[in-house]
N, C-alpha and C positions, 0 to 999 in steps of 0.2 A: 951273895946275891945270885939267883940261879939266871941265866939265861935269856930266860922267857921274859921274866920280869925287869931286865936290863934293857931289853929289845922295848918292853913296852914304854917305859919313861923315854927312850932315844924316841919313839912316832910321836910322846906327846910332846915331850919337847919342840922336835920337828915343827909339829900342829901349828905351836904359838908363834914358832918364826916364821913360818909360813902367811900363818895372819898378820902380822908383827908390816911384812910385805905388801899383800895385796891390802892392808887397809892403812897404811904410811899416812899420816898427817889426818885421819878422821877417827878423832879420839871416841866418838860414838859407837862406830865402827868395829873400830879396836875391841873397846868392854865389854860390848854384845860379843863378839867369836869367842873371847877368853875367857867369858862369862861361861857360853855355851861349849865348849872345850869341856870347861872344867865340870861340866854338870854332863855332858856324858860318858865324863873316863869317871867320875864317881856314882852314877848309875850303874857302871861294869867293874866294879869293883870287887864283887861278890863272884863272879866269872872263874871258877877253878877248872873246866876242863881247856888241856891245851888246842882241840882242835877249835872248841870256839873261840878262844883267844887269838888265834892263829887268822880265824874271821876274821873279827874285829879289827887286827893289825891291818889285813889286807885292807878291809875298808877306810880306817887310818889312813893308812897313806894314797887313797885315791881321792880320799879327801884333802889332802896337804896336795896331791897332784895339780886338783882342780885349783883350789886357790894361789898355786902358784902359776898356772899358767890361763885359765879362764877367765879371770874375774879382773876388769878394770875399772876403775873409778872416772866420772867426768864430773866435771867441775863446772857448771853453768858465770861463764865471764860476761856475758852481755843477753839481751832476749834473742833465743834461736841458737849460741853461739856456744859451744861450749868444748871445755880443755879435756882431754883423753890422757891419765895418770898409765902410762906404758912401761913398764918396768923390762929389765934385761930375762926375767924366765919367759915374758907374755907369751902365747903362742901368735904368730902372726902367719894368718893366712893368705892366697894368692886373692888378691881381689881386685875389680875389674870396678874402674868408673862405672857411674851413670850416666846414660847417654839418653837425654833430655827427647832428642826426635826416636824414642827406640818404639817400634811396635809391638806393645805385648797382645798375644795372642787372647782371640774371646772364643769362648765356647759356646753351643747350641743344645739348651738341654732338652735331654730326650724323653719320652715314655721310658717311664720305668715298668720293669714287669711287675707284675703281683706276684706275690707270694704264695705259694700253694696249702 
């Protein structure tokens, strides 16, 4: 098995447990990615030269990227109220309460010029 073609079953495999992940316990979820996985590595199937393969890999794995650290699931428990599925890759970024008395700023719109 040459190489290339080891490397690309290792991104799709990846692919699935990456979904496998970000869609933990929503069986709907799950069938759709694996569904759509499997219907565009065999739309790329026909793909013989290596740089575009070499694309694809990359896009591959910016997609296994996003779903493992973007994508989280909530879970509505009550009206209004609902649960955040945060797994150990999520990314979590710095974030600042809301602060109910905050001023946000209004603007004043202006004449626009014309266009010549």
């Amino acid at each position: 098995m040459s190489m290339l073609r080891r490397e690309v079953l290792h991104h799709f495999k990846s692919l699935l447990r990456a979904s496998q992940t970000a869609f933990k316990e929503d069986a709907l979820a799950l069938t759709a990615s694996r569904k759509k996985i499997n219907e565009e590595y065999k739309s790329k199937k026909h793909v013989k030269d290596q740089d575009s393969i070499k694309e694809l890999l990359k896009f591959s794995k910016d997609v296994e990227t996003e779903l493992k650290q973007n994508v989280i699931q909530a879970k509505e428990k009550s009206p209004g109220k609902f649960e955040l599925r945060i797994h150990e890759g999520t990314a979590k970024l710095i974030n600042f309460p809301f602060r109910e008395d905050a001023e946000l700023p209004t603007f004043k719109t202006g004449r626009r010029c014309k266009k010549p």
